[in-house]
N, C-alpha and C positions, 0 to 999 in steps of 0.2 A: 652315362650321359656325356655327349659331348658336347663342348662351347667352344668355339673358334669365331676367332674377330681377325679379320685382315681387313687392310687397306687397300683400297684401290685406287691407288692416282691415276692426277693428268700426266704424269713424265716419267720416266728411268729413276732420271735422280731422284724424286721426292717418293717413287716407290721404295727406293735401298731405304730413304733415311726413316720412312716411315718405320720399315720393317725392321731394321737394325734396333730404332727405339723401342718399340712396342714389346719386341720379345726380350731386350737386355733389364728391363723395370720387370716384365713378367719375371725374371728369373731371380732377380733382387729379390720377389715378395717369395719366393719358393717356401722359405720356412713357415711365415704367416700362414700358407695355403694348407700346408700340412697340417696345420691344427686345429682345421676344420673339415667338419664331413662334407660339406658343401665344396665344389668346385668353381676356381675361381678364373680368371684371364683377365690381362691386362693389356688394353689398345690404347693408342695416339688418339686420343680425345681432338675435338674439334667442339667450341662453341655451336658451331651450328649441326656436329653432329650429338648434340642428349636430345634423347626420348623428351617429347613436349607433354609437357603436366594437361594430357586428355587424352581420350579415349581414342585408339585408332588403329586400322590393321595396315599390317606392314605387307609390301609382296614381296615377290622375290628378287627382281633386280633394283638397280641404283636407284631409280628414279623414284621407286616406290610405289609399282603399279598393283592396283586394288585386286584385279583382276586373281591371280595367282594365292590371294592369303587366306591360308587355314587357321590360323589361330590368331586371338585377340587380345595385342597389348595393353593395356591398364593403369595408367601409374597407378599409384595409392599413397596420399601420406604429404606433407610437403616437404621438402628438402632444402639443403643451402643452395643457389646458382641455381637455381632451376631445374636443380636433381630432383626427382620423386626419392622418396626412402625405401619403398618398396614398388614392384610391378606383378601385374599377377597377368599369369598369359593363359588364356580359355580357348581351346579347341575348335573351331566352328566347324557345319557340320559341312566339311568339305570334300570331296570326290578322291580319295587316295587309292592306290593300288591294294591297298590291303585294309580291311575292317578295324573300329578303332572304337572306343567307347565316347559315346559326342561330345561329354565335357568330362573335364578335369583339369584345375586349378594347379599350378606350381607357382611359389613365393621365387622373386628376384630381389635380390637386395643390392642398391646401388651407391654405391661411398665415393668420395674423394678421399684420393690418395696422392693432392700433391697438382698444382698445375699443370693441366694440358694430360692427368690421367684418371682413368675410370674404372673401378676394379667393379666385376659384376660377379654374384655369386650368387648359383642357381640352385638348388634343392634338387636331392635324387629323386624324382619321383615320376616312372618311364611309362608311358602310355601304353607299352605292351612290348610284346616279345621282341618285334621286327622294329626295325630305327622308323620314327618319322623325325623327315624334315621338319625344319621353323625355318624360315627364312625371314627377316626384319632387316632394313634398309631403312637409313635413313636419309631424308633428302640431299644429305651432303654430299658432294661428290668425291670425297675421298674415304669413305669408310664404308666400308657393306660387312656388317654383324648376320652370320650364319651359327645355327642350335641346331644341334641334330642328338634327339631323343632316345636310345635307348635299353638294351638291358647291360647289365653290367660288363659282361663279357669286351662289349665293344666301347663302354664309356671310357672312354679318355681326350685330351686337347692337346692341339699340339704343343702348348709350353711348357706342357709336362715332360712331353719326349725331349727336349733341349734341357742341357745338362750345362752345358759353357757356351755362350751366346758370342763371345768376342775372347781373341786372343793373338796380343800383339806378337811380332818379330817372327811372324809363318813364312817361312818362304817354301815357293811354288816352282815345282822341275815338271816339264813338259818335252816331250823327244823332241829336239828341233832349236827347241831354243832355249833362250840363257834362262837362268835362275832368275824368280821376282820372289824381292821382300818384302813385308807388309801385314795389314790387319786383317785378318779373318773372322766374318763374322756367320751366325748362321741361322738362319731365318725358315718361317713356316716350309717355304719351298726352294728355297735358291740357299747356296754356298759362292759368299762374297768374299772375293779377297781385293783388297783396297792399299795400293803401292804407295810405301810414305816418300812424301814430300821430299822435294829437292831440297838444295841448300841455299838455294836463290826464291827463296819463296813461295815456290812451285806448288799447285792441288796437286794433292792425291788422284790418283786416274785408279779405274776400276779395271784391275786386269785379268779377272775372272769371274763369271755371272753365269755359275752352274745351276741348272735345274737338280734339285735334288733326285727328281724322280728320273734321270737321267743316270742316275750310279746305278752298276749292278753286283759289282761287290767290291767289298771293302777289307784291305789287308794291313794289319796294326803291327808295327812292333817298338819296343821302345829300349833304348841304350844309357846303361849307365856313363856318364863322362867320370865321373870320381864323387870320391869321399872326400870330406872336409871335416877334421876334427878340432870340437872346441876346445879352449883351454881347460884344465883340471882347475877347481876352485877346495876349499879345506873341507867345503859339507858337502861336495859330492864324489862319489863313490864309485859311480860309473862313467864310461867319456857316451859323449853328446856328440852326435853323430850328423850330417847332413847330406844330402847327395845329389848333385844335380846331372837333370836326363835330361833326355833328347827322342821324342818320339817320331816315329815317319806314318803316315797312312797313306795305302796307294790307295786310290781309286782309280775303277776299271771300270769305266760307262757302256752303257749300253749302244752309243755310236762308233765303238770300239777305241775309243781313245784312253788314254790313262794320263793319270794324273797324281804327280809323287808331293805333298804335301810336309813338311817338315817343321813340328811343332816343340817347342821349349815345354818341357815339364811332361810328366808322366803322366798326370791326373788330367791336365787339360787335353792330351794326346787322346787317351781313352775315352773322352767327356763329347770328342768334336764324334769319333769314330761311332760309340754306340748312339749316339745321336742323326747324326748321319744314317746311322744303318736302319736307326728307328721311322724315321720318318720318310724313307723310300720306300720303307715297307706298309705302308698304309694305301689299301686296296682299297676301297673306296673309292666310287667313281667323281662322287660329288663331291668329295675332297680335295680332288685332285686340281690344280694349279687353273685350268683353262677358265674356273668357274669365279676365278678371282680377276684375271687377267683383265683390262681395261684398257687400251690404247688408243688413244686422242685421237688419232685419225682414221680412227675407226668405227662403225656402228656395228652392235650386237645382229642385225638379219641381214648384214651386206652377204654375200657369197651362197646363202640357204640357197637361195630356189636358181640358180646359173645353171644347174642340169635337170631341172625336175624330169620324170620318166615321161610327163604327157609330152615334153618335147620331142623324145624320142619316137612317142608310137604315132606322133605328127606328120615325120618325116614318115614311115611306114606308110601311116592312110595313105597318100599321095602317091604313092605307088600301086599299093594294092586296097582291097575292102574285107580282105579274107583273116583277118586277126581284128580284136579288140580289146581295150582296155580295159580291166575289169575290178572291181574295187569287193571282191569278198570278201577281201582279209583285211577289211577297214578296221574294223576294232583287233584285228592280231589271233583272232579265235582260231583260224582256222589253221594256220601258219605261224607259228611266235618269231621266225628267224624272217619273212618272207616282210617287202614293205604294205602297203597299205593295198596298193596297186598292182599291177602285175599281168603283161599281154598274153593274150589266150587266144585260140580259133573262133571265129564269130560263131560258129555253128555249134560251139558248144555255150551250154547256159551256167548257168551260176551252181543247180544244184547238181551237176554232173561233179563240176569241180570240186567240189565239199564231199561227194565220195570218195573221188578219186586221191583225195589230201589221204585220207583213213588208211588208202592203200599205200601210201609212202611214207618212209621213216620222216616224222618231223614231221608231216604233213607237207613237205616237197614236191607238188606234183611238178609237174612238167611246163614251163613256160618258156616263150621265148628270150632266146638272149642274142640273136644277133641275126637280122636281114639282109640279105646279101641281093642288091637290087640288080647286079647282073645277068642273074638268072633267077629269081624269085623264089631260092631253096633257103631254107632258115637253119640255123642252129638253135636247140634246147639246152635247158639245162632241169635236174631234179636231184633227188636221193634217189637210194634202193628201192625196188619193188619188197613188199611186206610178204615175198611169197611163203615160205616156212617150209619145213620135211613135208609138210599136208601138200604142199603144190598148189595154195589157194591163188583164187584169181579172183580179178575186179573187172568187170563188164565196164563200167567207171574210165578208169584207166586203160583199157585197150581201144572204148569209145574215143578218146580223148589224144592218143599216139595216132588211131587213124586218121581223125579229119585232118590231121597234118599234111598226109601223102593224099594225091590226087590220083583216083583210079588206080590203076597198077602200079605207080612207083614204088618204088625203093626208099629203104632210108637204112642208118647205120647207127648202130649205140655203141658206144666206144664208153668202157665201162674202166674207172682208173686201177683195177685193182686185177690181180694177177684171178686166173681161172678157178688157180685151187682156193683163193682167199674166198672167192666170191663163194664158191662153195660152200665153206665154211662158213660161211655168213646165214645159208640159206639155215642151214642147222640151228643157227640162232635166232631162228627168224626171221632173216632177210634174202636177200636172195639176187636173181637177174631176170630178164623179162624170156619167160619160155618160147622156143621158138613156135610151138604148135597153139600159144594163144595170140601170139605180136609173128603174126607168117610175112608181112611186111619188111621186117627190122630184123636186119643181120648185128648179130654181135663182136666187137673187137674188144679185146682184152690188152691194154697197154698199160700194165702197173706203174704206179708212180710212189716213191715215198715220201709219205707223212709222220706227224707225230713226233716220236722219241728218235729214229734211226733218221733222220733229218736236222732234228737239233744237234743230235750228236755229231751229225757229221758237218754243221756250223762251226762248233766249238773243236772241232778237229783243225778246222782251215785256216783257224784265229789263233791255235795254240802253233802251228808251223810258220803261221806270216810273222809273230812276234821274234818269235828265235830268231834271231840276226845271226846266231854260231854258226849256224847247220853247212854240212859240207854241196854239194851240189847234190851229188848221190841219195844224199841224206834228204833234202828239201825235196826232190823229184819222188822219193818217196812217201816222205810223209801228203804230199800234195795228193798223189793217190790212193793213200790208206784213207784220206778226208771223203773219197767218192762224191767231190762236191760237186766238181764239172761232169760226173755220169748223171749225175739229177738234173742238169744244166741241158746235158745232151735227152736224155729223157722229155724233160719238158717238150723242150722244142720239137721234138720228133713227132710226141702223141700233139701238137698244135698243130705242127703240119700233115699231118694226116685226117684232123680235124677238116681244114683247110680245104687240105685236095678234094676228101669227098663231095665239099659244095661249088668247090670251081672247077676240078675236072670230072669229077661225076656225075655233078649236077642230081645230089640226093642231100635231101635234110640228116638230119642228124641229132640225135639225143645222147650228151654226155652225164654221164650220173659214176659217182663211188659209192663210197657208203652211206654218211651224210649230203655231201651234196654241197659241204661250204669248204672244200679244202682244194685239192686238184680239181676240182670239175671248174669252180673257179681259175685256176691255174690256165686251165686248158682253153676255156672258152674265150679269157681275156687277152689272151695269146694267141690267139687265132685270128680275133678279129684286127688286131696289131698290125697281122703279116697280111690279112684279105683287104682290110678298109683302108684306104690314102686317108679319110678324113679323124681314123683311130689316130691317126700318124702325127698330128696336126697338135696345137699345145692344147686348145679347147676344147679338143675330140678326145684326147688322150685323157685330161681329168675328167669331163665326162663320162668316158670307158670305166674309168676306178667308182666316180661317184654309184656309177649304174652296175656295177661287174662284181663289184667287193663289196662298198660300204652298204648299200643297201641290199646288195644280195644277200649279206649276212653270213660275211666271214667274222668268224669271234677276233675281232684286233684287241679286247684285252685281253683275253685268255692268252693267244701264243706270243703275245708279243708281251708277256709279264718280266718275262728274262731276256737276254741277249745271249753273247757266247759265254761270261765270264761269271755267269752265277754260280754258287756252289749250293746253292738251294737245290731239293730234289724235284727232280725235271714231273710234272703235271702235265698240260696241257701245252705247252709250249712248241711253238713251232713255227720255224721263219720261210713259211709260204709266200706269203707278200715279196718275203728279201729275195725267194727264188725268181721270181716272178721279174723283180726290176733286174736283176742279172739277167736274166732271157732279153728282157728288151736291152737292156746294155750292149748283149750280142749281136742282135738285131743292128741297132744303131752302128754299132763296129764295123759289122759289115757291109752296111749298107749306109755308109756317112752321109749322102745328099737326103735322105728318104723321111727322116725324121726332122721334125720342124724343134722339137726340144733338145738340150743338149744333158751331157752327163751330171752338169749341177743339179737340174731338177731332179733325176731320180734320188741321188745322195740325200737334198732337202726331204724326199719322201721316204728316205729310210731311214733318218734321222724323228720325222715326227711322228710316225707310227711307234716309235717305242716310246718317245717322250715330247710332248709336245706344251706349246700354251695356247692351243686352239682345239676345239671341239671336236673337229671333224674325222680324227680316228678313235674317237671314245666309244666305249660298250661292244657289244656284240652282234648287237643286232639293231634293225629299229625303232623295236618295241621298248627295250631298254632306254634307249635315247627319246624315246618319246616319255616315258615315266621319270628320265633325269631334266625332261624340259632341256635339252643339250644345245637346241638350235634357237631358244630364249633366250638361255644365259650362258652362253658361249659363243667366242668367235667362229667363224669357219677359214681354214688355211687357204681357200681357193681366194676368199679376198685379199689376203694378204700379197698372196703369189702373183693376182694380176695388179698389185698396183706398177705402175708406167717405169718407177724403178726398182722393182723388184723382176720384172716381165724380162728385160735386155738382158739378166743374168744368164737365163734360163733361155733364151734361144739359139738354134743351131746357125750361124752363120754362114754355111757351105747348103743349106737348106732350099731344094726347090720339089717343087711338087712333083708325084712321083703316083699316076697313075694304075702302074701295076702293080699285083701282085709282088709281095718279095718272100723269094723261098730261100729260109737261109739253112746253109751248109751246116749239118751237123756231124763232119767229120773229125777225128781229135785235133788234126791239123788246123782247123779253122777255130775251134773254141777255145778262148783264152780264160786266163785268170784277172776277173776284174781287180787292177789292181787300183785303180782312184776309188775305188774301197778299202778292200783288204789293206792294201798296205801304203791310206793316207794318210795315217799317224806316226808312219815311220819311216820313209824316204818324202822328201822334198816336191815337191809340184811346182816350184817357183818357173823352170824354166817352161814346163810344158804350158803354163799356163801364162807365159808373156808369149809364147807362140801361138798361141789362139787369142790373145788380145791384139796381137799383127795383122792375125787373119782376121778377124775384126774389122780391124781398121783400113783393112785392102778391097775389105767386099762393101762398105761402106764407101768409101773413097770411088770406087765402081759405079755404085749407085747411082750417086752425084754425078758421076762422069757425063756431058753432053750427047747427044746422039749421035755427031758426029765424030764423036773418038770414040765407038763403041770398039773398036778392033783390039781396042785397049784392057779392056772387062774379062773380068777370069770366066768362062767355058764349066758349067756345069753339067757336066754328061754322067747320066747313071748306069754302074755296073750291072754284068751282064748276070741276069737271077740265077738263080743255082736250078738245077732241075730238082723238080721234088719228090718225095719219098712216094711208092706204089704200095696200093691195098694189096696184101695178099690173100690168095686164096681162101688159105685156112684162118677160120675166126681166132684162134688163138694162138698165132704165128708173131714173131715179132717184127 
């Protein structure tokens, strides 16, 4: 069983003091709890947050809406202050993902332990195998009480995993700058360090407010400073010993930064670090940080619907009548990875596509992902054909590639996975689209790596930028033992060849790998970058991600579980996304007037893909996210991004709009090592980035300038585009 109570303030501050309190009295009562079977937690009570002595269901967010509640609180009994003695919460028979028996009673028992705290203690007794939610809100607006039900394996709270809640005189090493001393304390999800007080009276200032789910590994060691022997007495026998340590824990985050921590005592050294490690290791979606998150000037559905898809297939109608929206995969049946919607040929109907899914891994068929209104030739995306050693085919599925091409055209499948892989695929199963049943659709073969030989070759690039020793020789080597920039050059190549075939061939195109949510995304998002000025744009660009990734149904929790510095055994992990914003990095590099965003935004977005306190890269799919109610009780990052001062960070100042096409260079000479990544936690930015606050202040100052001193105004002329890569002949040529 799990029981977690977090607070949700209106501010910063009264989030830290809430959370500092609630889990230091939890960790007080730690022995009490132990000797009982029941599980207990203790939160920052508020008068007006106790359960009111009647009958009522709680839902799941702050306000306490009816809507969302499966089960039925109860008090029972009467209490001091207006506690019930007991609650009994009953099942109602409500819509969940998974079967559950309609009632079943569990006893709560509710005590005072002391003003301003509430100790709740819940009986084991799990509704079934798989967890269900409780969710109960109380009208307060600083407390939101979350239950989540179920079998042992996963029962636990997180005041259990805190071990030492606070520990004075930690001081904090960061490359860059000086040492801070101070109180550390550590809470359901953040790691607060808190700098004492001056000598003039001075507050404490908060100089560090880590996400916990921000670490990715954790390195302990601890040092004896000496022995100290007591003196000998007549009745004893033996000397009496004491010893005072000194523990250090690095932490290595996932935004690649690290963090040297330095704790007095051994036990509390140990107590911060297995706790730490405990509680970033909690997988759980609904657990995780975004779902508590509350910030004032913010509302829970601001930023949802800024891209919905119908926007997109809007802009389409208006050009053409030959595609349609089409909602088969409303309930997720057909598709679990695909969102509800999803643009198709008008000329195909609903039950073509529901074959056609059968024939593609995942149920994947084939839909559009990007119109290119120049010449009215599209880009697809899907998974494998399901063909097998049998060579099966779908009438379905070659219905459905046809009414793409009109009469005799052409089109081109550019498949991410080398000839012989696909091969082997077919052996298992899967396979590529034959040429004697798809006579239309020529095939290219331009491998991309994914997976394991991808992460490895992140954690290669991270373990070279950190080495500050390394000789020249040395670093130019390890730089290309990483193969990070051939993945770099790779992308980019199979985008622009993507590209060419719908601007200078003028032929549609179906990109598909195996799945269909790793490179083929890569590829498609990247494509439209370098073809569409309005991808290029800040609106068009989260757009692109909202429609390209998040709802396409790239797993962002699976690969993005670890970063480079985990020592955990590599699963599913893999920094596609991270590839992805290094291509546009490049892009931008080369082409500095063309993009309206600057290199903050992508940083911000490869920061919140691993960790984040907004919703919007949680789960894997949409289906997920609609069973975690994500865009209910969750922020989305795109509000945040366009607030007015959050917006000015994040654009390109040298920025003007840029009509054509941009084909960029992927020669070695032209690709660099992004290093306002790699190596922003360890050489300085201060000056580079007072030189772009100049420029700033030049192209502004410009702006304002009168119309009669234009002669004055900086000249933004766009370089001259690289020529772009050619099809060759042979389908399996590089």
């Amino acid at each position: 069983m799990k029981l977690l109570l977090h607070p949700a303030p209106r501010s910063r501050e009264a989030e830290r003091s809430l959370e500092i309190q609630g889990c230091s009295r939890a960790i007080e009562r730690k022995k009490e709890r132990k000797k009982s079977s029941a599980l207990f937690m203790a939160f920052p009570a508020h008068p007006q947050a106790l359960i009111q002595p009647q009958s009522r269901s709680y839902g799941a967010d702050r306000a306490g809406a009816e809507s969302c509640a499966a089960f039925k609180v109860e008090p029972r009994g009467p209490g001091e202050n207006g506690r019930p003695k007991e609650i009994a919460v009953q099942r109602q028979n409500a819509a969940f993902p998974t079967p559950y028996r309609k009632t079943r009673t569990i006893q709560h028992r509710v005590t005072g332990a002391g003003q301003g705290l509430c100790l709740v203690a819940v009986a084991h007794q799990p509704f079934g195998k798989d967890p269900v939610t409780i969710l109960w809100g109380s009208l307060c607006p600083v407390l939101l009480a979350r239950v989540q039900l179920g079998t042992a394996a996963i029962a636990m709270e997180f005041a259990e995993l805190i071990k030492t809640a606070k520990v004075e005189n930690v001081q904090l090493s960061c490359p860059g700058l000086p040492p801070i001393k101070g109180t550390l304390c550590i809470t359901s999800h953040h790691l607060l360090l808190s700098s004492q007080p001056g000598g003039n009276g001075e507050q404490s200032t908060v100089e560090l407010w880590l996400l916990i789910r921000n670490v990715d590994a954790i390195e302990k060691s601890v040092q004896n400073l000496g022995w100290y022997q007591t003196s000998r007495t007549n009745s004893s026998h033996r000397d009496t010993r004491t010893a005072s340590s000194l523990g250090t824990i690095t932490l290595k985050c996932k935004d690649l930064k690290v963090l040297q921590l330095e704790i007095p005592g051994m036990e509390e050294c140990l107590n911060i670090a297995s706790s730490t490690e405990a509680l970033s290791s909690v997988d759980s979606v609904m657990m995780m940080y975004p779902f508590f998150y509350r910030p004032q000037s913010m509302k829970l559905k601001d930023g949802w619907q800024l891209y919905p898809l119908q926007h997109y297939y809007q802009q389409i109608a208006s050009e053409t009548s030959a595609w349609r929206l089409s909602c088969v995969n409303g309930d997720f049946t057909i598709c679990s990875s695909y969102p509800p919607a999803v643009i198709v040929p008008a000329t195909v109907d609903d039950k073509v596509l529901k074959k056609a899914a059968r024939f593609r891994q995942g149920g994947r068929f084939p839909v559009l992902s990007y119109y290119h209104k120049k010449n009215g030739t599209v880009m697809l995306r899907s998974s494998q054909p399901l063909i097998g050693p049998n060579r099966k085919r779908c009438q379905e599925d070659e219905l459905l590639l046809s009414a793409v091409l009109d009469g005799g055209e052409r089109g081109f499948i550019i498949d991410t996975r080398s000839a012989q892989a696909a091969k082997q695929a077919r052996m298992m199963g899967g396979g590529t689209e034959p040429k004697s049943f798809y006579p239309h659709w020529k095939r290219l073969n331009r491998p991309l790596e994914r997976g394991r030989p991808l992460q490895e070759s992140f954690m290669k690039l991270v373990e070279a930028c950190n080495d500050t020793s390394l000789s020249m020789d040395r670093w130019l080597s390890k730089l290309e033992g990483s193969k990070w920039l051939a993945h770099v050059k790779a992308a980019l190549s199979t985008a622009c060849l993507a590209a060419q075939c719908m601007e200078r061939e003028e032929a549609c195109v179906l990109v598909h790998g195996a799945e269909g949510t790793d490179a083929t995304l890569l590829v498609t998002a990247l494509a439209q970058v370098i073809l569409d000025p309005d991808c290029r744009t800040l609106t068009g660009f989260q757009g692109l991600l909202e429609r390209e990734w998040i709802e396409a149904g790239h797993p962002f929790h699976c690969r993005c579980a670890h970063s480079a510095y985990s020592h955990a055994r590599l699963k599913q992990e893999a920094p596609i996304f991270l590839l992805f914003l290094d291509c546009v990095w490049q892009l931008g590099h080369q082409f500095p007037f063309s993009l309206q965003f600057n290199e903050h935004l992508l940083l911000v977005l490869f920061e919140h893909t691993y960790a984040s306190c907004y919703g919007t890269f949680l789960c894997n799919s949409e289906k997920e996210r609609c069973l975690c109610q994500v865009k209910e009780k969750t922020h989305s990052l795109w509000s945040w991004l366009n607030q007015p001062s959050e917006l000015k960070k994040h654009l390109n100042p040298l920025y003007t709009y840029n009509a054509l096409v941009i084909w960029p260079s992927v020669e070695p000479q032209s690709l660099q090592l992004w290093q306002g990544l790699f190596l922003r936690w360890i050489r300085s930015s201060q000056y580079l980035d007072e030189a772009w606050a100049e420029i700033q202040r030049l192209v502004t100052s410009c702006e304002d300038t009168p119309e009669g001193s234009a002669g004055r105004t900086l000249c933004h002329s766009q370089p001259d585009a690289a020529y772009p890569l050619t099809i060759t002949g042979t389908a399996n040529e590089g």
